[in-house]
N, C-alpha and C positions, 0 to 999 in steps of 0.2 A: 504493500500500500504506500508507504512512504516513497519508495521508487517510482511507481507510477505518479504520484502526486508530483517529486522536483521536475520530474520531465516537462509535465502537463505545464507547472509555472514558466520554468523557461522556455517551450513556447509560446505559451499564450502571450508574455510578456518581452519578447527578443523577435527581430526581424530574422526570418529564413536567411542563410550564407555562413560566411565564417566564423562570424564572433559567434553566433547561435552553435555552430557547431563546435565551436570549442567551447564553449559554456559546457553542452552537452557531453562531450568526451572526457569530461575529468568528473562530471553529475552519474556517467555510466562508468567507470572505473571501477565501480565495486565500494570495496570498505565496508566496513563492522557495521555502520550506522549506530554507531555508541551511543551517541551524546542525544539523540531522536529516538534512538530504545529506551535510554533512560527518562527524559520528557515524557515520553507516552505512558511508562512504565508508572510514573511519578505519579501523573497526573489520574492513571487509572485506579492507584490508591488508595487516593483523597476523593472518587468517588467521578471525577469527570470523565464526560465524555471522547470517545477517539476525535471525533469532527471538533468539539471545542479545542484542542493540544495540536490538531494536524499542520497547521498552518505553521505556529509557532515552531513546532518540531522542522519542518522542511525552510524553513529562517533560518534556525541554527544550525542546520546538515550545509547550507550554503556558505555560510559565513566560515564554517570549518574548510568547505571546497577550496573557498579563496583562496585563505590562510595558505592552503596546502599547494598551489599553484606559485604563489609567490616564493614561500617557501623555498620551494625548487629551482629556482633561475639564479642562473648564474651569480648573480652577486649575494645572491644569500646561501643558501645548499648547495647548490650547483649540483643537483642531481641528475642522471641520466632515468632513472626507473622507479616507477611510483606503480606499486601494489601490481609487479611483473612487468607495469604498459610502458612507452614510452614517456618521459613526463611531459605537460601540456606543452613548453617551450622547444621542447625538441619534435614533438608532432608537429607544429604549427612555425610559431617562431615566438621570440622574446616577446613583441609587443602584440602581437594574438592573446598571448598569454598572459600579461599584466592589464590585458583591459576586457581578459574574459573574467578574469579576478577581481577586476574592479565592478564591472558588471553585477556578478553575482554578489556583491555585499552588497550593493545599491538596492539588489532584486529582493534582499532579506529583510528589507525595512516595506518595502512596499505592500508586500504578501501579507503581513502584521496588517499595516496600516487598512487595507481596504477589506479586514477577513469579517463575514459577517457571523461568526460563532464568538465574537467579543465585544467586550461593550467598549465605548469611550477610554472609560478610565482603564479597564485591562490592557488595550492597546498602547497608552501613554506608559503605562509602566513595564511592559515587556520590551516595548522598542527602548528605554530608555535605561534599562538594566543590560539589553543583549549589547546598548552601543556602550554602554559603560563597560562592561565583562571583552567586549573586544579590543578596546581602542588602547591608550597612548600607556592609560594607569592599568592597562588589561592586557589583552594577548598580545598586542602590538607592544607593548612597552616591555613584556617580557622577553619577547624574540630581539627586545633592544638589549635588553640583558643580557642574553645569551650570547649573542654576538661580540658584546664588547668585552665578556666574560670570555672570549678563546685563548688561549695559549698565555692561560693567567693562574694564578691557586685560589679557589674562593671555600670558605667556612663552608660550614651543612648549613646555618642558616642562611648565607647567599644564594646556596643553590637551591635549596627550598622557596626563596624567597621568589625567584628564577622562574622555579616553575610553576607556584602558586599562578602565577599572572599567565605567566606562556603557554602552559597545559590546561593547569588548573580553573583558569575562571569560565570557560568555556562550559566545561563537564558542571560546575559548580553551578551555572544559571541553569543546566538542564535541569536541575532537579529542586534549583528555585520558581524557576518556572511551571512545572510541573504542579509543584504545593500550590501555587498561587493561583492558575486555571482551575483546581481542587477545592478553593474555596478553604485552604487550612487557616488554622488558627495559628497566631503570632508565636506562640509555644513552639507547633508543631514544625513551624516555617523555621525558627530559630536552631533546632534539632535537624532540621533537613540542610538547611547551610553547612550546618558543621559536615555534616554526611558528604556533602557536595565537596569540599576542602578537603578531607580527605581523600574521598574519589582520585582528585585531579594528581593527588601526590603519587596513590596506589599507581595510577594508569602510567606515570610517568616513568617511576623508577623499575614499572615490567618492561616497559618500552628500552630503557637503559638494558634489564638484565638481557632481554633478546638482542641486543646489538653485540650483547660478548657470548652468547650461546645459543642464538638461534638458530635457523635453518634459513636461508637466504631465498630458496624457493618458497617456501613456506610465507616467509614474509614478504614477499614482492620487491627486495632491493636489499642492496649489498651488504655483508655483515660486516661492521668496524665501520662504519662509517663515522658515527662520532667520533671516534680518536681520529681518523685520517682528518677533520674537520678539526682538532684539539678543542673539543667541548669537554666542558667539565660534567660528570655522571656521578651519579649514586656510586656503579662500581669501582670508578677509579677512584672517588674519595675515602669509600669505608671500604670498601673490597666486593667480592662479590656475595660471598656468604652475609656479611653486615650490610647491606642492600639488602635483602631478602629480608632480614631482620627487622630494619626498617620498614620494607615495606607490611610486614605482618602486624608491625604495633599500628599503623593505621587501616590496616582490615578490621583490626578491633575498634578502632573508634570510630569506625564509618558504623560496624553492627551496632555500636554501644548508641550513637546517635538514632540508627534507621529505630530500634526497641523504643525510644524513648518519645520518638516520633508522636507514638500511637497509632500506627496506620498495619495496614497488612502487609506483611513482611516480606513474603513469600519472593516472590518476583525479583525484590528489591536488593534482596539479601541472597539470591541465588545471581543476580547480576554484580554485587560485589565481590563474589568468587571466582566470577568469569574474569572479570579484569584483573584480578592479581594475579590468574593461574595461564590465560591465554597464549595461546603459542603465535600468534601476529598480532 
């Protein structure tokens, strides 16, 4: 469902030709659809409907698109292969690529703005959390981080700090988002943030562990690429066993939050074990 719904947006709202089809080719590349499993997941919880969360959920599968095509090009990743394909830059070209990325984060505000399963005020506050959780103090300020964090030593609190915003606030609004179309209470909201914060940290430091023991097929692009990149990781700072350790004392405080929630666990707590234990 989510698949067919990002396609349906970027047509309806993109002219037929190339930007449309590069929008398209990085929208069909596949992927976990994490942070849209979690939102739907979230949201179906606290009692909402799929059609109330859809809209929102295929906003933030876009805005992660972006993320992910930028990411790639040359002057940032410089990568050749994203999830097995070629990445958008190298299918297409540099500037296909930076303005099919631009495109799609424009396209993640609009979809919010006109969706008729939300009210006024719903809409003000999810577009104004997703542009906060993405931008300069959010995921864009963290991959600012990271970058200027290369071929440097930085504490566990810098690197935490790193990917709170780079990784983390993404995954962290899904599952603000989520409570919030649910109609949760201020309690429950304040227990799902936490949950969310953790999340972003779990999803990170598995992402590190599979860059030093993963399977390269498995994951769709090169293993070591962070160190050839000299990014600072979970495993090169505590090692790889203490990474793991790390990441387990925030499975517990993601459980410790989702329990305290109040909500039905089931889904949510079996999606935090998917992400600490995931092999891509």
């Amino acid at each position: 469902m989510i698949n067919a719904q990002l396609k349906m947006y970027v047509r309806d709202y993109s002219t037929p030709g190339r930007i449309q089809d590069a929008m398209l080719y990085s929208i069909e590349a596949g992927g976990k659809r994490v942070r849209p499993i979690l939102l739907l997941a979230t949201a179906k919880a606290f009692g909402a409907s799929e059609e109330k969360a859809l809209a929102v959920a295929c906003s933030l599968e876009m805005i992660h698109t972006y993320s992910l095509i930028h990411d790639d090009l040359p002057a940032m990743d410089d990568d050749d292969l994203r999830r097995g394909m070629p990445t958008n830059h190298r299918k297409f070209d540099e500037a296909t690529a930076i303005l099919a990325g631009d495109a799609l984060l424009t396209l993640s505000s609009l979809i919010i703005a006109e969706d008729s399963h939300l009210t006024d005020q719903e809409r003000v506050f999810l577009i104004r959390e997703l542009s906060k959780a993405s931008g300069a103090k959010g995921m864009v300020g963290g991959q600012m981080q990271d970058m200027l964090s290369e071929n440097t030593e930085v504490s566990l609190e810098q690197l935490e700090n790193i990917h709170r915003n780079k990784t983390g606030q993404l995954l962290r609004f899904s599952i603000i988002a989520g409570a919030y179309v649910g109609n949760s209470t201020e309690e429950s909201l304040e227990e799902m943030t936490r949950m969310g914060e953790a999340l972003g940290l779990i999803f990170q430091i598995q992402d590190d562990i599979l860059d030093v023991t993963g399977d390269a097929e498995v994951i769709g692009k090169p293993i070591g690429s962070d160190e050839g990149n000299a990014k600072s990781t979970y495993p090169k700072l505590l090692g790889l066993e203490g990474a793991k350790r790390q990441k387990e004392r925030y499975v517990q405080e993601a459980q410790d939050a989702l329990r305290k929630a109040g909500v039905d666990q089931t889904i949510l707590s079996e999606l935090i074990d998917y992400l600490s234990s995931r092999d891509h």
